[in-house]
C-alpha positions in Angstrom: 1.9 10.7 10.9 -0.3 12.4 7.9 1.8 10.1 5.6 1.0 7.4 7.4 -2.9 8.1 7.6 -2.8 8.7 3.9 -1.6 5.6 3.1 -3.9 3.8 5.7 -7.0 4.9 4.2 -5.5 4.6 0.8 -4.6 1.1 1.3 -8.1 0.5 3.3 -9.8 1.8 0.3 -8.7 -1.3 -2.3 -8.4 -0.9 -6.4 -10.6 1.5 -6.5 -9.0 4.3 -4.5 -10.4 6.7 -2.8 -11.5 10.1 -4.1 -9.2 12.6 -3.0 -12.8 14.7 -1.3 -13.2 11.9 1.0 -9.4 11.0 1.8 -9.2 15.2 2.9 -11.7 14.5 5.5 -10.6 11.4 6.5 -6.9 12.2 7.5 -7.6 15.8 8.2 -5.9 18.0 5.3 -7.3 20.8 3.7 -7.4 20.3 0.2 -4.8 21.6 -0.6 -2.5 20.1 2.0 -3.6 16.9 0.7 -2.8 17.7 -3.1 0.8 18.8 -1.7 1.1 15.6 0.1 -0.7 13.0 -2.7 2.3 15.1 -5.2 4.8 14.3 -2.6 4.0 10.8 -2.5 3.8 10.7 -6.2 7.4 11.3 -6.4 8.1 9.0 -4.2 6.1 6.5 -6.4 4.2 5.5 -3.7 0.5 6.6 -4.8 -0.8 7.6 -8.1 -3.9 9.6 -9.2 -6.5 8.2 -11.3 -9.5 9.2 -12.9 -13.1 8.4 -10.9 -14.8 6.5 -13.4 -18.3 7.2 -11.6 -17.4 11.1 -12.0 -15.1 12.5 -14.5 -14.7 15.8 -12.3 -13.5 13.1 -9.4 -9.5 11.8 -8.8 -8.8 9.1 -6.7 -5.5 7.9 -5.0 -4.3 4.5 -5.1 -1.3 2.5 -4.0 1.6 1.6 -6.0 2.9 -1.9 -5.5 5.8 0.1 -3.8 3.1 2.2 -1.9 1.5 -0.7 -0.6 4.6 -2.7 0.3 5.6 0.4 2.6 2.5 1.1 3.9 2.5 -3.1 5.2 6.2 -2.4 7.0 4.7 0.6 8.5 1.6 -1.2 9.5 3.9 -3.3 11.4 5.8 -1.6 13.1 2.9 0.6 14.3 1.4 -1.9 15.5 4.6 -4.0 17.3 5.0 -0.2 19.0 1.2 0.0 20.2 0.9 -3.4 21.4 4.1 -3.3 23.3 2.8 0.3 25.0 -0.7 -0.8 25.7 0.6 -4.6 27.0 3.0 -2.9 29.6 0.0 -0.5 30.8 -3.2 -2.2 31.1 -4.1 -5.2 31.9 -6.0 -8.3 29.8 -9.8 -7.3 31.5 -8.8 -3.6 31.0 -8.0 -4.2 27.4 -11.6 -6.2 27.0 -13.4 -3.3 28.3 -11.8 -1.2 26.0 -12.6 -2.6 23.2 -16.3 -3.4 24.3 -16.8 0.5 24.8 -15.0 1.0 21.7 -17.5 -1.3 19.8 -20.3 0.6 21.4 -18.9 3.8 20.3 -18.6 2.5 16.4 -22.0 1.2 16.7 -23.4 4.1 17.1 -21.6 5.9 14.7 -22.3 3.7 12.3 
């Protein structure tokens, strides 16, 4: 699943990237889990590291076209699976109040 969440965020993040710092907390890797990982996936030429042009001590992950092209049939398929687990378990209103607590929550995060 930390695969996945790494390319999620990666993929969320756009042509920039995202700083490696910030992807750590995001998918919930130490640092160094995530530079094992982001190596990993490098091999796999899936992401690459690039310099942060707003800090030259920064690196930032991005996709790969082949990256991003897994990362869409993974998308999928997650979301085929949680759709036909949610569907079979609670209802249409259910799923409205979810969401509207859901919003609430983000809201105040944000």
């Amino acid at each position: 699943m930390q695969v996945y969440d790494v390319l999620l965020h990666t993929y969320e993040a756009g042509t920039p990237g995202i700083r490696m710092s910030d992807l750590a907390s995001k998918v919930l890797l130490t640092k160094s889990g995530l530079t094992a990982r982001i190596d990993r996936l490098e091999q796999r030429d899936m992401v690459r590291r690039v310099p942060d042009p707003e800090d030259r001590r920064a690196t930032r992950v991005v996709l790969t076209d082949h990256g991003a092209a897994v990362f869409r049939e993974a998308a999928a398929f997650h979301m085929t699976s949680v759709e036909r687990h949610f569907s079979t378990a609670i209802s249409d209103d259910e799923a409205r109040t979810i969401v509207t607590a859901l919003e609430r929550v983000l809201d105040g995060i944000g």
